[in-house]
N, C-alpha and C positions, 0 to 999 in steps of 0.2 A: 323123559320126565324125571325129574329130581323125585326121589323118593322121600316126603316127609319125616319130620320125626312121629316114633313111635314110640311107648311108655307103656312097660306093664310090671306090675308089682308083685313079687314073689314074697310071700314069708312062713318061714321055719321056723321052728324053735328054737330061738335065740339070734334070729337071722334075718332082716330084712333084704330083699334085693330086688334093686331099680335095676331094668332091662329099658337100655335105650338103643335102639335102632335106627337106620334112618341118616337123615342129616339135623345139624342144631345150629338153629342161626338165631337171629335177634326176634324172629316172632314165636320165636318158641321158650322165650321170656317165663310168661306167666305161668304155662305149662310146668315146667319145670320146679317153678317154685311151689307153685300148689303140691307139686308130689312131693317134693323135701320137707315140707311143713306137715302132712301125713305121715311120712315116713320117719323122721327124728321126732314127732311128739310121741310115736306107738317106742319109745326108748328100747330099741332096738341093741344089746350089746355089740353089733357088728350089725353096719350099716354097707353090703356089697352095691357100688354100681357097674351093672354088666354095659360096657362100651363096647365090647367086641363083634355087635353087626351096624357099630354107626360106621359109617362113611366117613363126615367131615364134621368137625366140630369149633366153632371160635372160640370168640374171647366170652361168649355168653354162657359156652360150656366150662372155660374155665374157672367163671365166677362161679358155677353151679356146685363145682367139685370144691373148690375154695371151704365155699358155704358150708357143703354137707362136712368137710371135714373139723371144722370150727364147731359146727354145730356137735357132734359127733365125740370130739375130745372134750366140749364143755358136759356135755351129759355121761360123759364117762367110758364113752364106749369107743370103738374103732372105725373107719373108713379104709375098706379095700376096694380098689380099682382094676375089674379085671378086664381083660384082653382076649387075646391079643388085640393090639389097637390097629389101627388101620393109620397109615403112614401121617395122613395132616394131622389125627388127635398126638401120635405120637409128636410131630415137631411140633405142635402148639406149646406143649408140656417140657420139652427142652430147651425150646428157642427160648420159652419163658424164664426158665431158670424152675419151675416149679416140678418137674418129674419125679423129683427127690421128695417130695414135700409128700409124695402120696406111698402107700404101698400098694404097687401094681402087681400084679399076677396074670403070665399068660404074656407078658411082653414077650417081642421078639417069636412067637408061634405065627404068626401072617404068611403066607405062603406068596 
């Protein structure tokens, strides 16, 4: 059995951070948007999404990171990506062109 995704929300003092686990496909849509609309309205100076127990992630994840990073440099603050990724989020992010776009941490640690 494919393991769902999973969401839980960390925050520090000056720090918010999404722990996404799991896999992220297209019904995990709304999910995701609900927790980025929590998470960038609480203006968060650094906005961490932990990727490093998801599995697989599409173009649904892409748009997510997209989002929160949009969202994130309009409010003023940061978007860190950390890792290590697991091999499909990593090509998602290259094949796209967009790995550059983020600052990832933990790349390349995958065993």
């Amino acid at each position: 059995m494919v393991p769902s995704l999973q969401l839980d929300t960390l925050v520090a003092s000056g720090c918010t951070t999404l722990v996404i686990s799991g896999e992220c496909d297209q019904d995990d849509v709304e999910v995701l948007e609900q927790a980025l609309t929590v998470a960038v309205g609480d203006s968060p100076p650094v906005l961490i999404v932990d990727v490093s127990r998801l599995l697989f992630g599409d173009s649904v994840l892409l748009h997510f990171l997209l989002s929160a990073q949009r969202a994130q440099t309009a409010a003023g603050g940061r978007l860190e990506v950390r890792g290590p990724l697991a091999p499909a989020v990593e090509r998602l992010l290259r094949e796209t062109g967009t790995y550059a776009a983020f600052t990832v941490t933990g790349a390349g640690d995958a065993a």
